[in-house]
N, CA, C and O atoms as CSV, one atom per row, in Angstrom:
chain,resi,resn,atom,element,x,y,z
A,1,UNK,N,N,-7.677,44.913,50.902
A,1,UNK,CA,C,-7.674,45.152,49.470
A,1,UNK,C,C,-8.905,45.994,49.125
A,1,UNK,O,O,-9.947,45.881,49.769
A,2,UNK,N,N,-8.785,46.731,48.231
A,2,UNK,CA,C,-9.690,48.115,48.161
A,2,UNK,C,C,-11.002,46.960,46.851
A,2,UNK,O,O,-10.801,46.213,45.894
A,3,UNK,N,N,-12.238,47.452,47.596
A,3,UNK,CA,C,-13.293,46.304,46.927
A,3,UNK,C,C,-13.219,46.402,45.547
A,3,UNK,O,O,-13.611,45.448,44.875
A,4,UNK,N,N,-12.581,47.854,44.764
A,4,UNK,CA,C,-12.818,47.633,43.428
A,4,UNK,C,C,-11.616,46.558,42.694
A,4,UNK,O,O,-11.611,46.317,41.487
A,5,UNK,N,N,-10.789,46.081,43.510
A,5,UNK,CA,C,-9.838,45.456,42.995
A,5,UNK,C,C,-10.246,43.829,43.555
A,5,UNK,O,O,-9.799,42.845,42.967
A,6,UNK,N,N,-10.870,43.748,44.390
A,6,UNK,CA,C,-11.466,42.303,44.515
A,6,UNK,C,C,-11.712,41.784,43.744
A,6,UNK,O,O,-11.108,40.716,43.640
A,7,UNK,N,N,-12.769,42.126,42.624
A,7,UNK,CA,C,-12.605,41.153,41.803
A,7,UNK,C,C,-11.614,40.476,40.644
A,7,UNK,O,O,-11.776,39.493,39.922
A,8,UNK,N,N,-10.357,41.568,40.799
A,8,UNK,CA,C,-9.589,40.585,39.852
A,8,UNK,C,C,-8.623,40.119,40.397
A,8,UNK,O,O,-7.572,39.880,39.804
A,9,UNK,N,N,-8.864,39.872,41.872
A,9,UNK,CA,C,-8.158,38.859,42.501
A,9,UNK,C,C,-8.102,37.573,42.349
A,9,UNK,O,O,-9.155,36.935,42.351
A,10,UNK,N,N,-6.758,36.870,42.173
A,10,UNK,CA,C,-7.249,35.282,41.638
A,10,UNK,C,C,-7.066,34.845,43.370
A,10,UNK,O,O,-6.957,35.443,44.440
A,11,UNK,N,N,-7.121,33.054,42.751
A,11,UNK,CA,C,-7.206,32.470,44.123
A,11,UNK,C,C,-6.133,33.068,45.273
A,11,UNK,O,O,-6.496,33.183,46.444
A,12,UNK,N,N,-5.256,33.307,44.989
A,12,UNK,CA,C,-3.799,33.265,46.175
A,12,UNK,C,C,-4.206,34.963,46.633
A,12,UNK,O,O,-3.463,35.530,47.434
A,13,UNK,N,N,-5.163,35.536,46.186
A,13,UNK,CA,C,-5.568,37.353,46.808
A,13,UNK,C,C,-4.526,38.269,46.058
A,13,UNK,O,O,-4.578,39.488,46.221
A,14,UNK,N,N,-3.353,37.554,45.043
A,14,UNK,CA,C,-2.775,38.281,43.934
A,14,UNK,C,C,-3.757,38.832,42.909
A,14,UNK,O,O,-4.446,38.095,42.204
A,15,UNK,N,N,-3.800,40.528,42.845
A,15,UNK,CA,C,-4.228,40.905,41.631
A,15,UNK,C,C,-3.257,40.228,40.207
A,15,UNK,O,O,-2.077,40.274,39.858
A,16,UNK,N,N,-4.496,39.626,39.695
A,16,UNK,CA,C,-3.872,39.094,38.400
A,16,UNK,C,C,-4.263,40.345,37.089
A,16,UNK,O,O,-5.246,41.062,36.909
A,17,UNK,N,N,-2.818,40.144,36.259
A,17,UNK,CA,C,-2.846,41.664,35.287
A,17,UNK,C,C,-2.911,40.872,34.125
A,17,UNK,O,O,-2.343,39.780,34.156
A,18,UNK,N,N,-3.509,41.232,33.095
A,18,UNK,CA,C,-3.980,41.337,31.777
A,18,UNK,C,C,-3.370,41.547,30.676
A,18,UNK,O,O,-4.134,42.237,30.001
A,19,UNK,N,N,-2.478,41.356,30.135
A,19,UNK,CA,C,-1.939,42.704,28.978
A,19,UNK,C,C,-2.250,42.151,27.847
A,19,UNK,O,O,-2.165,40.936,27.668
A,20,UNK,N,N,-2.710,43.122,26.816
A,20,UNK,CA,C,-3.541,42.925,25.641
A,20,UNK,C,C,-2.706,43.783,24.695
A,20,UNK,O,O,-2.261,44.894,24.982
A,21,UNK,N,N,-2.527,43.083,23.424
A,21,UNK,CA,C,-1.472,43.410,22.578
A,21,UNK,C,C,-2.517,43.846,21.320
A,21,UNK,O,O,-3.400,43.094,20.908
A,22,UNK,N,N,-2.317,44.878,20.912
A,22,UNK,CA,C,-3.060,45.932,19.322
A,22,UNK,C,C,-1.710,45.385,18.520
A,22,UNK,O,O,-0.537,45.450,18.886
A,23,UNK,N,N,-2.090,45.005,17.698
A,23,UNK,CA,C,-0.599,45.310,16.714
A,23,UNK,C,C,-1.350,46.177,15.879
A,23,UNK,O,O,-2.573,46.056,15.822
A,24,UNK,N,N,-0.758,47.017,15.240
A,24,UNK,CA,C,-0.749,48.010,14.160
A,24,UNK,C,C,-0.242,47.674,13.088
A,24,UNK,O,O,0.980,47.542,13.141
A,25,UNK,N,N,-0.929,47.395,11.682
A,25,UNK,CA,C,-0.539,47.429,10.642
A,25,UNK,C,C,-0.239,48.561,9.550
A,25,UNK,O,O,-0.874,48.968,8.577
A,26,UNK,N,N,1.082,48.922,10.160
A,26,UNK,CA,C,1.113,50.579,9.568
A,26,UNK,C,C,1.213,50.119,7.286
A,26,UNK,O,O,1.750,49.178,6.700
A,27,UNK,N,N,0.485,51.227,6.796
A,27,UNK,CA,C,0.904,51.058,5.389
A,27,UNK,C,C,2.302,51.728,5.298
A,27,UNK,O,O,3.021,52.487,5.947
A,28,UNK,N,N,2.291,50.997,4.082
A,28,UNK,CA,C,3.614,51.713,3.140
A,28,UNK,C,C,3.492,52.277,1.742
A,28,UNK,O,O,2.488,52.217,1.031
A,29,UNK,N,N,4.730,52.871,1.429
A,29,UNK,CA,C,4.054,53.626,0.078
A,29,UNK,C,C,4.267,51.952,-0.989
A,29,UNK,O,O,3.316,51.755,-1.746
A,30,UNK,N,N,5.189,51.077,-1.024
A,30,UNK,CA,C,5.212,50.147,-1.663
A,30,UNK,C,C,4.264,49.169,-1.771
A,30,UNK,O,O,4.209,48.580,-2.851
A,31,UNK,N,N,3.555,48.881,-0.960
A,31,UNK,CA,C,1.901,48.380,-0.721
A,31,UNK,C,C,0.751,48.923,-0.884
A,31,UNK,O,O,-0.290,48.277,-0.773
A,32,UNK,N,N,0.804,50.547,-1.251
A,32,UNK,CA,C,-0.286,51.221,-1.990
A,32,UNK,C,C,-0.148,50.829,-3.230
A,32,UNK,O,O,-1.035,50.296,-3.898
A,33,UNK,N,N,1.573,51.210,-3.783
A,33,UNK,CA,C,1.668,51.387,-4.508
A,33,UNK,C,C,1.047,49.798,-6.086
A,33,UNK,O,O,0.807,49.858,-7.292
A,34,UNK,N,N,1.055,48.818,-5.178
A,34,UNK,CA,C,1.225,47.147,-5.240
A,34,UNK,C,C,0.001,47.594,-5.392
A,34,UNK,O,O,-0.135,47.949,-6.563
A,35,UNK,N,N,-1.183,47.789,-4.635
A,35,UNK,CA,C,-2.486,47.525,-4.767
A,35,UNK,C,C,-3.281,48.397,-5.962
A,35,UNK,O,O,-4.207,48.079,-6.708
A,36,UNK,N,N,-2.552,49.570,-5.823
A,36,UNK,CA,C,-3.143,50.292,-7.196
A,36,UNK,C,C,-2.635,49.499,-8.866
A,36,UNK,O,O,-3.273,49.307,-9.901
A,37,UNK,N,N,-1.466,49.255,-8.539
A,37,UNK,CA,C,-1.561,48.482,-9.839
A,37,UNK,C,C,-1.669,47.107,-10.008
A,37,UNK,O,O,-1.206,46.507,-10.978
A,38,UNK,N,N,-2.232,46.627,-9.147
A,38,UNK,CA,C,-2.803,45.278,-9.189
A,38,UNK,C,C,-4.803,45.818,-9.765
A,38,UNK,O,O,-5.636,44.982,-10.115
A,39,UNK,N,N,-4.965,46.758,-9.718
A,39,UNK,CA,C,-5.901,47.500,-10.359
A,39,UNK,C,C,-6.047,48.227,-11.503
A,39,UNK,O,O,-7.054,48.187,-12.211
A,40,UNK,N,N,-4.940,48.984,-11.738
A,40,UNK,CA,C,-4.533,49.882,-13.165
A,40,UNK,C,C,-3.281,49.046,-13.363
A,40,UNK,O,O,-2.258,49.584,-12.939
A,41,UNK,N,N,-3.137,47.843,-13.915
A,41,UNK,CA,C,-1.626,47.030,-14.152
A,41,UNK,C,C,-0.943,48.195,-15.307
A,41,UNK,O,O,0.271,48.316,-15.469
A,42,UNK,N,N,-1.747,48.818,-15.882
A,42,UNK,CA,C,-0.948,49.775,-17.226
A,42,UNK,C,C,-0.600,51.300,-16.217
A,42,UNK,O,O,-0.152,52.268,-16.832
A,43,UNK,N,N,-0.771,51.390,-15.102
A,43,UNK,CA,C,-0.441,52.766,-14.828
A,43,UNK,C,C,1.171,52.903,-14.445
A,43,UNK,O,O,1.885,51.909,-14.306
A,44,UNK,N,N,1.576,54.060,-14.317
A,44,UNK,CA,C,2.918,54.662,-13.866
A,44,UNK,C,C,2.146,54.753,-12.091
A,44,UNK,O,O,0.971,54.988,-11.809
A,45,UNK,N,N,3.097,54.523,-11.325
A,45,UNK,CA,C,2.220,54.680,-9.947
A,45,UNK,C,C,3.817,54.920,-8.852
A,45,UNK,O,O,4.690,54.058,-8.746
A,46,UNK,N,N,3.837,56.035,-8.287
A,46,UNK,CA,C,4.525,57.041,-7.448
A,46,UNK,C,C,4.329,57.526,-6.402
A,46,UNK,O,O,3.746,58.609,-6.456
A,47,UNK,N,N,4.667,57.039,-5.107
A,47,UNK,CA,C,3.580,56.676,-3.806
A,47,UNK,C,C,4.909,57.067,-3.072
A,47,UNK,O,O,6.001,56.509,-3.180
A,48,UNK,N,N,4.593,58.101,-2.335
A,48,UNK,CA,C,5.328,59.159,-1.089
A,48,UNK,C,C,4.401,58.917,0.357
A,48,UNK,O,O,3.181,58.949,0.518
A,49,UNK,N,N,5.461,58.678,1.275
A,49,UNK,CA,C,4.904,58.786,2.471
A,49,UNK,C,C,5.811,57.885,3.903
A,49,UNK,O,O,5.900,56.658,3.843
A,50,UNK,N,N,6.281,58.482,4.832
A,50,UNK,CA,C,7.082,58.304,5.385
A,50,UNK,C,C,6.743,57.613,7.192
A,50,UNK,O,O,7.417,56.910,7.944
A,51,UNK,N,N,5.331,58.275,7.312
A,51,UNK,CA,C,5.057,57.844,8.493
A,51,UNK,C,C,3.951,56.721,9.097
A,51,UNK,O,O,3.464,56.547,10.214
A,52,UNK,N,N,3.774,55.913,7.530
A,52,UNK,CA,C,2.689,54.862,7.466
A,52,UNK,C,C,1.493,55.760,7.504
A,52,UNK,O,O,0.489,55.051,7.446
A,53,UNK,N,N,1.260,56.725,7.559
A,53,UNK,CA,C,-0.733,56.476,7.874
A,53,UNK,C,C,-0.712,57.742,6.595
A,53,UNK,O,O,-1.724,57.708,5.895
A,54,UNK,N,N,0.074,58.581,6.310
A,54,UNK,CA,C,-0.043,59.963,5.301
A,54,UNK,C,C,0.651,59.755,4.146
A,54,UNK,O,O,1.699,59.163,4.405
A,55,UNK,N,N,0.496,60.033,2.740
A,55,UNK,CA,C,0.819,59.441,1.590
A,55,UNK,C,C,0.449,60.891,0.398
A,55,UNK,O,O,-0.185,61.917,0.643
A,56,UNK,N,N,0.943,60.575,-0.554
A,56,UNK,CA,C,0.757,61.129,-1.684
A,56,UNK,C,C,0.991,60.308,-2.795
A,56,UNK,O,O,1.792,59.373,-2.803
A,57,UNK,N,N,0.413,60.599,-3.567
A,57,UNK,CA,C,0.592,59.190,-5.258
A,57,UNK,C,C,0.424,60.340,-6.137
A,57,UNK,O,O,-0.211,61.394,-6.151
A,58,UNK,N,N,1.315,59.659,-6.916
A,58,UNK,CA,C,0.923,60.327,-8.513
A,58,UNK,C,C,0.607,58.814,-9.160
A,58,UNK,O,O,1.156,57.764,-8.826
A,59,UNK,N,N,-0.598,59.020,-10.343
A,59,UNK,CA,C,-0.499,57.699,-10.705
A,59,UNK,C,C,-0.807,58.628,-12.193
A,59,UNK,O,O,-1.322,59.745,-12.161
A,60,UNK,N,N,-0.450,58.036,-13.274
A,60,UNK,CA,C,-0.609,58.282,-14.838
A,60,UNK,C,C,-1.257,56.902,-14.910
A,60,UNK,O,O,-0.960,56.062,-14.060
A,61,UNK,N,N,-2.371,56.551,-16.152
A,61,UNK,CA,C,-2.857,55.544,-16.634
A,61,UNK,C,C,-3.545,55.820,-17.640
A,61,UNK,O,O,-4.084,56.927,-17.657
A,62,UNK,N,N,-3.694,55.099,-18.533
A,62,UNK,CA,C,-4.678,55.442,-19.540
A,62,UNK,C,C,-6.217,55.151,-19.552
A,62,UNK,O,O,-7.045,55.743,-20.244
A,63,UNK,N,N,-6.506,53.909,-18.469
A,63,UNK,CA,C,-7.595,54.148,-17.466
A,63,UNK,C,C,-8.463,55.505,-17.481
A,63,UNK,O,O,-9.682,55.668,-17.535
A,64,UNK,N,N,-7.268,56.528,-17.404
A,64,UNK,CA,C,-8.297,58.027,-16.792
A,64,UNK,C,C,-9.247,58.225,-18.014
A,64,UNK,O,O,-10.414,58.614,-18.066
A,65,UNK,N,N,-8.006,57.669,-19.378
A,65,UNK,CA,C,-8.720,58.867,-20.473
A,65,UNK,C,C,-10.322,58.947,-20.560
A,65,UNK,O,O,-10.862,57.901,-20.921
A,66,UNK,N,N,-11.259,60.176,-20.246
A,66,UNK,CA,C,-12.219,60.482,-20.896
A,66,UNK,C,C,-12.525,60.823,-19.395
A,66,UNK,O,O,-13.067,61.909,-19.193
A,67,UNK,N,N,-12.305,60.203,-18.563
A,67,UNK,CA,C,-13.146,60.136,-16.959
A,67,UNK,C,C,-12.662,61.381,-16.433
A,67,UNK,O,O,-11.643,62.044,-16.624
A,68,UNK,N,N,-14.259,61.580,-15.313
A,68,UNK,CA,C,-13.757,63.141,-14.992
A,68,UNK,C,C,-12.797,62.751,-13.524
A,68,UNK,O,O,-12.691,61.661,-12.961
A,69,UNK,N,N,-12.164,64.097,-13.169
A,69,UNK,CA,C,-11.054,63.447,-12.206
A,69,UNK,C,C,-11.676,62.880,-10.492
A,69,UNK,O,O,-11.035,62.210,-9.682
A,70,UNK,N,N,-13.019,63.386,-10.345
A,70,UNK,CA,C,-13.636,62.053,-9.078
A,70,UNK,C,C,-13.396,60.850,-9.848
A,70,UNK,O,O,-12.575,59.980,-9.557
A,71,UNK,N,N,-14.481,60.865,-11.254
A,71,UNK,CA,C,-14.205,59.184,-11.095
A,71,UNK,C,C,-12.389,58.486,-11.173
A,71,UNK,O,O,-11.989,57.347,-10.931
A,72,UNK,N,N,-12.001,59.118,-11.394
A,72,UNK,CA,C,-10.198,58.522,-11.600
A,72,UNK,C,C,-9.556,58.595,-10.157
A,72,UNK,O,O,-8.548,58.006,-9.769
A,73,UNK,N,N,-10.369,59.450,-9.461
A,73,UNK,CA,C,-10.009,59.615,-8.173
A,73,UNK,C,C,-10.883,58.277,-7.422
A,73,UNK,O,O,-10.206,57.582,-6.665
A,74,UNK,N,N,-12.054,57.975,-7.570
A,74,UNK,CA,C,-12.713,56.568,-6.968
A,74,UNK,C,C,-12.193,55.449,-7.526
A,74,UNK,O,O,-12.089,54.409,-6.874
A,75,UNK,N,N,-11.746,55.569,-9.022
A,75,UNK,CA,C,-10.498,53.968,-8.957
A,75,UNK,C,C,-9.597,54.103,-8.333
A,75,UNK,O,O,-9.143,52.969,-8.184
A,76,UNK,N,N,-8.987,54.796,-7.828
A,76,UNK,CA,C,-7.921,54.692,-7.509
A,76,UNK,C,C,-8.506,53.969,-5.747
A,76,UNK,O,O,-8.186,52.852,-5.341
A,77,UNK,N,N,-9.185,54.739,-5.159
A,77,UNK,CA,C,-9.625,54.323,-3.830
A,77,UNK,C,C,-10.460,53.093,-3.918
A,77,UNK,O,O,-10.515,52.191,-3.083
A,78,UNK,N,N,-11.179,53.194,-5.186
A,78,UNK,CA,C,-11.922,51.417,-5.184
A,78,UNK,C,C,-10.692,50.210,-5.013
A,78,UNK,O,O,-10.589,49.171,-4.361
A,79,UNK,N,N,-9.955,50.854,-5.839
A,79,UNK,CA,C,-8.116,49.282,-5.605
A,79,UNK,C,C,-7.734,49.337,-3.973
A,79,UNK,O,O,-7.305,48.387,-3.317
A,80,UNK,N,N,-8.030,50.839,-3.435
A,80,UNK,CA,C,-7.540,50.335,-1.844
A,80,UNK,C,C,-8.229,50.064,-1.146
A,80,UNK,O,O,-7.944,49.978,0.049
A,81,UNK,N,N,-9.322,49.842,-1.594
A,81,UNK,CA,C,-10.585,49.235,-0.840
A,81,UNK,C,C,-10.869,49.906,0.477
A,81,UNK,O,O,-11.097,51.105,0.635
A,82,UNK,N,N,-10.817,48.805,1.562
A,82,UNK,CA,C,-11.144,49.396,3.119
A,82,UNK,C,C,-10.061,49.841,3.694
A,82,UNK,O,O,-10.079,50.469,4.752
A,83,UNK,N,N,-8.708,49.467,2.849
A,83,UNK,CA,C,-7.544,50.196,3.627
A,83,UNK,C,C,-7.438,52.007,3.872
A,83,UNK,O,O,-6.588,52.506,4.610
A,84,UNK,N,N,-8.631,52.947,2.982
A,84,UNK,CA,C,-8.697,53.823,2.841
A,84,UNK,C,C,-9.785,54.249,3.946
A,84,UNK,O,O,-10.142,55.427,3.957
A,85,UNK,N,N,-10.418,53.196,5.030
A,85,UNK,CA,C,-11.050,53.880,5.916
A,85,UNK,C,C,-9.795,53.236,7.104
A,85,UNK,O,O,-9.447,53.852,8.111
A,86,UNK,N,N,-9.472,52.410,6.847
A,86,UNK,CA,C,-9.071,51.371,8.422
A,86,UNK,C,C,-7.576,52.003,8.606
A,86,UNK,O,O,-7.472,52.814,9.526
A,87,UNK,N,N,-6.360,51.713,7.803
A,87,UNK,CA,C,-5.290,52.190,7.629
A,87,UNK,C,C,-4.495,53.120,6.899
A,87,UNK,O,O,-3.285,53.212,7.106
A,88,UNK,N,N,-5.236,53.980,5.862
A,88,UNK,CA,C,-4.509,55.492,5.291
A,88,UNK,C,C,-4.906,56.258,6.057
A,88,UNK,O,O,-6.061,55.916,6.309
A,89,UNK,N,N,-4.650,57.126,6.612
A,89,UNK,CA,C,-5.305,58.284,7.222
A,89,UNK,C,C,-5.064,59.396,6.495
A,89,UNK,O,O,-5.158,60.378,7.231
A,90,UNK,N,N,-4.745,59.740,5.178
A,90,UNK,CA,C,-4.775,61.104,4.391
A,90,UNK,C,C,-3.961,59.706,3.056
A,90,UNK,O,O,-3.264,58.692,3.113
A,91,UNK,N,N,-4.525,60.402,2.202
A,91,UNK,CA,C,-3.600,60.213,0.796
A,91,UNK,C,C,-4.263,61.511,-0.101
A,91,UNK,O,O,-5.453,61.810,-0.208
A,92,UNK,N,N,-3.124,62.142,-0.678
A,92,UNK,CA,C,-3.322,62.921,-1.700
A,92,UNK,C,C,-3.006,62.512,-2.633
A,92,UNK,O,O,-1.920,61.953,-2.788
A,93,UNK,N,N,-3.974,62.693,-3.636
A,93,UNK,CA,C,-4.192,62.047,-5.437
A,93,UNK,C,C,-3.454,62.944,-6.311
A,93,UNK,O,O,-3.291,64.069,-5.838
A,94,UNK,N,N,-2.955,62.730,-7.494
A,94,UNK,CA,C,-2.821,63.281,-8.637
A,94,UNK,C,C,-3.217,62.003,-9.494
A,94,UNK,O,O,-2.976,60.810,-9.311
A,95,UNK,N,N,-3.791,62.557,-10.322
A,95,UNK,CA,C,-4.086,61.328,-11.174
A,95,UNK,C,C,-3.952,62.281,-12.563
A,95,UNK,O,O,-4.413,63.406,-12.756
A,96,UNK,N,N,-3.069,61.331,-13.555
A,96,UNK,CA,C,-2.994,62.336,-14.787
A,96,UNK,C,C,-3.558,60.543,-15.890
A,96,UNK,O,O,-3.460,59.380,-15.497
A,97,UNK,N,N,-4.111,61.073,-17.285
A,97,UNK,CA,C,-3.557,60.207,-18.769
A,97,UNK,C,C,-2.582,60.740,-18.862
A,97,UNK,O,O,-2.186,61.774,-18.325
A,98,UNK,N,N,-1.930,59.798,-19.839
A,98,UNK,CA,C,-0.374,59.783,-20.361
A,98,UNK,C,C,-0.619,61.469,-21.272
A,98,UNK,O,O,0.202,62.342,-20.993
A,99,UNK,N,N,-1.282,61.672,-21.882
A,99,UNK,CA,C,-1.263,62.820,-22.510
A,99,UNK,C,C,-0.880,63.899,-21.324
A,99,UNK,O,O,0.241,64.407,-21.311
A,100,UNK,N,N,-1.762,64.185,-20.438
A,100,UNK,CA,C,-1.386,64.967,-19.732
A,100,UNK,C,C,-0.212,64.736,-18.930
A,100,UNK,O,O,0.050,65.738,-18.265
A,101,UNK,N,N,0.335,64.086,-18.806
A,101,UNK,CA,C,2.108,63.537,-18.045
A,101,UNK,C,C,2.767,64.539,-18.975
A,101,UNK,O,O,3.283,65.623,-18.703
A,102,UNK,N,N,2.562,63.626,-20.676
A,102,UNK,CA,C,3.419,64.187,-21.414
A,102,UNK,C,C,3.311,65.706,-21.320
A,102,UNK,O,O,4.289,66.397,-21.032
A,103,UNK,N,N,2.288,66.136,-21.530
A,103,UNK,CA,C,1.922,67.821,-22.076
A,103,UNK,C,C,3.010,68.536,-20.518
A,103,UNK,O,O,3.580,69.585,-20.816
A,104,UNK,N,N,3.184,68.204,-19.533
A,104,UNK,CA,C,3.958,68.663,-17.851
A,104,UNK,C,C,4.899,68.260,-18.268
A,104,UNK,O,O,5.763,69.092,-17.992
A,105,UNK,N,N,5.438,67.249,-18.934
A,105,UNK,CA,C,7.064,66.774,-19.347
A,105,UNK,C,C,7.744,67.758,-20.264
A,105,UNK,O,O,8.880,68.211,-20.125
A,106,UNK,N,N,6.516,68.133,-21.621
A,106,UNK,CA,C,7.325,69.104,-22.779
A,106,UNK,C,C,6.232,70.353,-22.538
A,106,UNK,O,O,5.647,70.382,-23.621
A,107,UNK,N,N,5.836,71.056,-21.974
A,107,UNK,CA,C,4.738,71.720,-22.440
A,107,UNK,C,C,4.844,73.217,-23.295
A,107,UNK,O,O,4.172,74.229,-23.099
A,108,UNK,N,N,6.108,72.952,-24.480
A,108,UNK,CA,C,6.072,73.459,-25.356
A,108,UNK,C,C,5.661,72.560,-26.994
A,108,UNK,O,O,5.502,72.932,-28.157
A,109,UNK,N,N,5.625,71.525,-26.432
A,109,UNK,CA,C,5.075,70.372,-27.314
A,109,UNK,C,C,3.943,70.642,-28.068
A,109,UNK,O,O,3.777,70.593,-29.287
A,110,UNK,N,N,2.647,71.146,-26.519
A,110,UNK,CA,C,1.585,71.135,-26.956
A,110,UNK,C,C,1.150,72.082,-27.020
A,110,UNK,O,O,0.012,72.209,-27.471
């Protein structure tokens, strides 16, 4: 038996094997979507993404009004907490107020 494998020989001189299980907790867009408005409960929230780790949201809230769009962009990532280092691997933001939804809905309105 070749010495680098000696030591994980058990008693009987059978190499004994190991197997070690990762599970992966892939996201979903319905569990972003859950956590952002368990944060903005008043927002509209619209969460695309097909392969667990890449995403897109639109979220409307009235939350945004006045805030510039980082900070509306850091609530939104403060509600996903560490899932935004450990398990999203890309999300793209839109973040609108209801004014601005509306003004893209009619924008002969305004």
């Amino acid at each position: 038996m070749p010495s680098a494998l000696r030591g994980m020989a058990g008693r009987s001189g059978h190499i004994t094997r190991r197997l070690f299980y990762v599970t992966l907790h892939l996201m979903n867009p319905d569990t972003i979507k859950s956590l952002i408005q368990q944060r903005l409960p008043d927002a509209l929230v619209e969460v695309l993404g097909e392969d667990g780790t890449h995403f897109e949201a639109l979220i409307v809230s009235p939350a945004f009004v006045g805030l510039s769009l980082i900070k509306q962009h850091q609530m939104v990532y403060d509600a996903l907490g560490d899932r935004m280092r450990e398990e999203i691997h890309a999300l793209s933001l839109r973040t609108l107020t209801p004014e601005q939804a509306q003004q893209l809905r009619h924008p002969a309105a305004h």
